[in-house]
LUMPAVO-238736 format. One line per field, with one value per residue (C-alpha): residue in three letters; x, y, z. Coordinates in pm, 1 decimal, padded with zeros to 6 digits. Layout:
BEGIN
type [ALA/...]
x [X/...]
y [Y/...]
z [Z/...]
//
This chain:
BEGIN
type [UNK/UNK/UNK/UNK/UNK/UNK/UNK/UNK/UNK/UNK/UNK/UNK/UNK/UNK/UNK/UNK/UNK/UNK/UNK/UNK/UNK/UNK/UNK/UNK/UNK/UNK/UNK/UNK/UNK/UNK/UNK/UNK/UNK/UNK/UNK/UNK/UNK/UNK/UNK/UNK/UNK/UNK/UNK/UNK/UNK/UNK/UNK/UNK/UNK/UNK/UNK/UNK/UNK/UNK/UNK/UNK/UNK/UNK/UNK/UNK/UNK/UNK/UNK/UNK/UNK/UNK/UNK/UNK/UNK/UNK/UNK/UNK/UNK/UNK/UNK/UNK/UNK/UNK/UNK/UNK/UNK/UNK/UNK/UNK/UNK/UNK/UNK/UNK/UNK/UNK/UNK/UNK/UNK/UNK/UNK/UNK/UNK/UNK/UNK/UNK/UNK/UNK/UNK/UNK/UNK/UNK/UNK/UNK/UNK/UNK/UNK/UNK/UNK/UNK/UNK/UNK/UNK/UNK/UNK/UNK/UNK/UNK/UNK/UNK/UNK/UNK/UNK/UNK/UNK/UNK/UNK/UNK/UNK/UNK/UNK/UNK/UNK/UNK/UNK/UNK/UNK/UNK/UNK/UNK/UNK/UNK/UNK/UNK/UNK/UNK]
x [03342.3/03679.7/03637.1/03792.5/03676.9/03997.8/04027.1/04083.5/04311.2/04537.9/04824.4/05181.0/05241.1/05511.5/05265.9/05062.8/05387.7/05495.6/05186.8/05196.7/05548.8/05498.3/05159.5/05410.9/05695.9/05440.4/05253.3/05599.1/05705.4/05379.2/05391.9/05745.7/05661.7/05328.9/05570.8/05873.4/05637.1/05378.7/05730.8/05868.5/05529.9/05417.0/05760.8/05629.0/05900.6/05867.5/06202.2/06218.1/05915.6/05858.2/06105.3/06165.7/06257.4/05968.2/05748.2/05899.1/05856.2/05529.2/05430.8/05568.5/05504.2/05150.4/05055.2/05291.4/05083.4/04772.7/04873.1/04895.9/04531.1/04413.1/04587.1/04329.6/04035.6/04136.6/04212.4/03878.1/03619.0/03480.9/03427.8/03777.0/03827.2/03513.1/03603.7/03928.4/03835.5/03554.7/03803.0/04050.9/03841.8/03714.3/04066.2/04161.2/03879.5/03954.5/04283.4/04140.8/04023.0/04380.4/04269.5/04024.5/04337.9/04546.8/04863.6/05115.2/05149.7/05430.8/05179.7/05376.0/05061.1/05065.9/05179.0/05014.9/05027.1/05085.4/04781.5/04772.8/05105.4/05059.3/04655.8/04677.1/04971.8/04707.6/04456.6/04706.6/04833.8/04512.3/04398.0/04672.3/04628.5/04254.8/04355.8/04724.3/04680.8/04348.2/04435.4/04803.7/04678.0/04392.4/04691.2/04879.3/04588.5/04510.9/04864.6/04813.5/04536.1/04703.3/05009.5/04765.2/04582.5/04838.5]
y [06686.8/06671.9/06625.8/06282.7/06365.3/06201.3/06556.2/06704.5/06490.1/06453.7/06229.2/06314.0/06140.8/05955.7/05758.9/05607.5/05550.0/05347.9/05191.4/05036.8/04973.6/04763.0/04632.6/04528.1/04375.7/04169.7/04027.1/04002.6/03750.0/03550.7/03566.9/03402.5/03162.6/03075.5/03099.5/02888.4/02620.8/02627.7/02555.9/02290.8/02102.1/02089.5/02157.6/02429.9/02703.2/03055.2/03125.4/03416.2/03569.3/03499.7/03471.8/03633.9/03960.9/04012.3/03839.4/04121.5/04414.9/04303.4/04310.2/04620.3/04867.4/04807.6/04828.9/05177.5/05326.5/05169.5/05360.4/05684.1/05590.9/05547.1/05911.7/06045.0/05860.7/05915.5/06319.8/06406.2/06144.2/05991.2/05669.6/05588.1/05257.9/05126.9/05251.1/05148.7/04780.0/04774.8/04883.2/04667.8/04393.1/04464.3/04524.4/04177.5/03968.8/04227.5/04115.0/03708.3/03878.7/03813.2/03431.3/03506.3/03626.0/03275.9/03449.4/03679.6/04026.5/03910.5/03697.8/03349.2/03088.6/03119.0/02810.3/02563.4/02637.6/02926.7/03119.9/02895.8/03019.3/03397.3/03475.7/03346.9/03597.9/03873.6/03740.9/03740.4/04129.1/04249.9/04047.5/04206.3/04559.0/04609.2/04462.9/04604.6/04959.2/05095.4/04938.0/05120.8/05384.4/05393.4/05293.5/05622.1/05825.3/05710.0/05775.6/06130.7/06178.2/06104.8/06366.9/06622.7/06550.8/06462.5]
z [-00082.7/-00295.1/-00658.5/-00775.6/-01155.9/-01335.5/-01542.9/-01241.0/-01094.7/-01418.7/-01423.1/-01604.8/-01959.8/-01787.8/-01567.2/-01847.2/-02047.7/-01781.3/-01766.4/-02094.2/-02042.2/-01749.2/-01918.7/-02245.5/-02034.1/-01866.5/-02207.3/-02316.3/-02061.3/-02105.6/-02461.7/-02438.8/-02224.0/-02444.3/-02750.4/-02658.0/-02496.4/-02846.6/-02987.4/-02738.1/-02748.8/-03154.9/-03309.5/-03515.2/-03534.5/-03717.8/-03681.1/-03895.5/-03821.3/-03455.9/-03222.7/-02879.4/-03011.7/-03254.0/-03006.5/-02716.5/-02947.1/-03037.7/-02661.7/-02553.5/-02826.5/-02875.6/-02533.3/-02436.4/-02747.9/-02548.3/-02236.7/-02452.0/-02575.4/-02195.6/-02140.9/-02401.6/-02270.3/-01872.4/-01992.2/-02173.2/-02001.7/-01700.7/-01835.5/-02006.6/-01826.3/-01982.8/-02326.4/-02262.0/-02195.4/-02453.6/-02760.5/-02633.4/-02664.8/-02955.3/-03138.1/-03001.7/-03174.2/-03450.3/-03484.0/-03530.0/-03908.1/-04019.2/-04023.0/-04293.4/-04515.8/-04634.0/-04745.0/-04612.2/-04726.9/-04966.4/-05096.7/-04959.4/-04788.9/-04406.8/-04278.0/-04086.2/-03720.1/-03742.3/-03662.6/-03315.5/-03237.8/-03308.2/-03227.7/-02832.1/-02811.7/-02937.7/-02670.9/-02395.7/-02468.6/-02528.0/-02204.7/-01982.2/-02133.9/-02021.3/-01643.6/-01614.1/-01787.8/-01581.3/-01259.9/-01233.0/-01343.9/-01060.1/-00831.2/-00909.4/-00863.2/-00508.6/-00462.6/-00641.2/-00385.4/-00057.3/-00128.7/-00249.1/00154.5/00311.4]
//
């Protein structure tokens, strides 16, 4: 029987970079949508703060470090989509602590609406990283697999 242990079978860096990549462009493109629409619907703007570009980079670069994080996991366990999903989770409702805190870093009040604007965003990445990150992954490994039999 062939061994299907994921530290076995290991994938290149590239694959979970691209993972996250693809995992970021797609929380991007909801987040925008969810964004422009929160906008369009309760006239509260952030201009300066959030706008597509922040709201893009915000997408993208947390979840291609999350695909290095599932590289560690997937490269030194057998459960890594489990702890994968389980600290992603947890670093979402994590991130809902910043509600606690009133003010800004620069110490100006955090204005009204804008916690309803910027917290589903977290929701929706972290959502989209636990599906989209594992699942490739898996995808390129049953790929892996029938080249290696083939």
């Amino acid at each position: 029987m062939e061994n299907t242990n994921s530290r076995t079978n290991r994938l290149p860096i590239s694959k979970y970079l691209i993972a996250g990549l693809l995992a970021g462009l797609i929380a991007a493109v909801v987040n925008n949508i969810y964004h422009l629409s929160y906008s369009a619907i309760t006239g509260v703007e952030f201009k300066v703060v959030v706008n597509v570009l922040t709201v893009t980079l915000a997408s993208i670069v947390p979840l291609v470090l999350a695909g290095l994080v599932y590289q560690a996991l997937d490269n030194n366990t057998n459960k890594a989509t489990v702890i994968f999903v389980i600290m992603t989770i947890f670093l979402t409702i994590c991130s809902m602590g910043s509600m606690a805190v009133p003010v800004f870093p620069n110490r100006e009040e955090v204005p009204e609406g804008f916690y309803g604007l910027t917290l589903p965003m977290h929701f929706i990445a972290g959502g989209i990283a636990a599906i989209v990150i594992p699942r490739y992954i898996a995808s390129q490994k049953k790929k892996q697999q029938v080249k290696e039999t083939a």
